[in-house]
N, C-alpha and C positions, 0 to 999 in steps of 0.2 A: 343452786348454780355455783361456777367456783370461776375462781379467775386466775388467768395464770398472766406470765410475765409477758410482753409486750414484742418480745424475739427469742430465738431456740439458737442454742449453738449444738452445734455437730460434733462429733469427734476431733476434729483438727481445729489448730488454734485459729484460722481463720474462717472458718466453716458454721453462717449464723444465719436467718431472715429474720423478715418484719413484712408485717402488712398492715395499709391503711387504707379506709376509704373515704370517699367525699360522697355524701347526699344530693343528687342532684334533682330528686322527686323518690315519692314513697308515698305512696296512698293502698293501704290495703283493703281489702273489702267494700270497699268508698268510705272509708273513714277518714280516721285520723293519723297521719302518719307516728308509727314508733319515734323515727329521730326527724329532728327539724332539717329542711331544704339547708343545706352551706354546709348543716356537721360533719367534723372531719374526726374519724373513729379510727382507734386504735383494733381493727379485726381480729387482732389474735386474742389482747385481753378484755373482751366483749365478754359478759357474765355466759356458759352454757350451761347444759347436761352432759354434752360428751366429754372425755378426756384428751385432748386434743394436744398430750405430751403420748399416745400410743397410738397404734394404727388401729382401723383404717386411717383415723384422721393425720397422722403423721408417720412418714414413712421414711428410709433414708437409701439413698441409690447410690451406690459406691460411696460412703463416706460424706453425701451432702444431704441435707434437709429435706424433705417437700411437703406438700399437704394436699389432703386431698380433700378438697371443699367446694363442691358443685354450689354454683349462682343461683338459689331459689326462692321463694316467694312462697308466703303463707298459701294454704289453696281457702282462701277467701276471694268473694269476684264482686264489681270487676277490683281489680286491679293492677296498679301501673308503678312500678319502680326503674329507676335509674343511678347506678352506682359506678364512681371512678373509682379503681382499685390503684392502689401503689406495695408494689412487691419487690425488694431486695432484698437480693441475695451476698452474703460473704463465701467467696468459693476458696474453699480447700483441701476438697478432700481428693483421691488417686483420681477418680474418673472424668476431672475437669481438665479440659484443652490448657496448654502453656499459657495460653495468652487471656484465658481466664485465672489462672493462678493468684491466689493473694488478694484480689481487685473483689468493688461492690460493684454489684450490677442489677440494675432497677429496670423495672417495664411497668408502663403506665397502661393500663385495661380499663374498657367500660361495659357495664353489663343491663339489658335494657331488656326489661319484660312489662309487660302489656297482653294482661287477662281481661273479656268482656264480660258483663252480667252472666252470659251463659255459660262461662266457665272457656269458654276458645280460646286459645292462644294466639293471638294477633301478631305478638312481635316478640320473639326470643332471640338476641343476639349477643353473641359475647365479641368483642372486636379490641386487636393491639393497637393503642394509641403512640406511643412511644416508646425505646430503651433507650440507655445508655450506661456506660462505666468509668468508673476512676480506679 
């Protein structure tokens, strides 16, 4: 597994992200969860196997960052997880609006899955909790 640094900067000086999440439930297979209910994880520098400084897993669109990191769950059943993400962005690169220029801008997500014993998918939703910027 390898661990990289905890945010990516982009080409332009103010062009970076970061993501974190919060544990809000995690029970796989019906066991024992990997991380304890409350932890609050650093998701970029989380140990993997992919390289997530190249794409697919990182990508950049006119000069700013992104990642491409679909919400899922072991396929062990049942079960049930629920994660708050926190994702800021540093924008600076051409293809960002004026009034995103220079400024962070964070959006708070939750992502909630819910697998039965027989393997069905009961409940997959990813939903915007918040943004905001300075």
């Amino acid at each position: 597994t390898r661990r990289k640094p905890s945010s990516y900067k982009g080409p332009g000086e103010h062009c970076n992200f970061s993501q974190h999440f919060w544990v809000g439930a995690e029970i796989v297979g019906g066991g024992f969860p990997r991380h304890q209910r409350g932890a609050n994880i650093d998701d970029i520098n989380t140990p993997t196997v992919t390289d997530q400084s190249k794409p697919p897993f990182r990508q950049y669109i006119e000069g700013n960052p992104s990642m491409a990191d679909p919400v899922s769950v072991e396929s062990q059943f049942p079960s049930n997880v629920e994660f708050w993400y926190t994702t800021c962005l540093n924008s600076g690169g051409e293809g960002v609006e004026k009034n995103c220029q220079k400024k962070q801008c964070c959006v708070k997500w939750r992502a909630r899955i819910n697998i039965n014993s027989s393997g069905k998918i009961i409940e997959h939703a990813v939903t915007k909790e918040s943004n905001w910027c300075w």
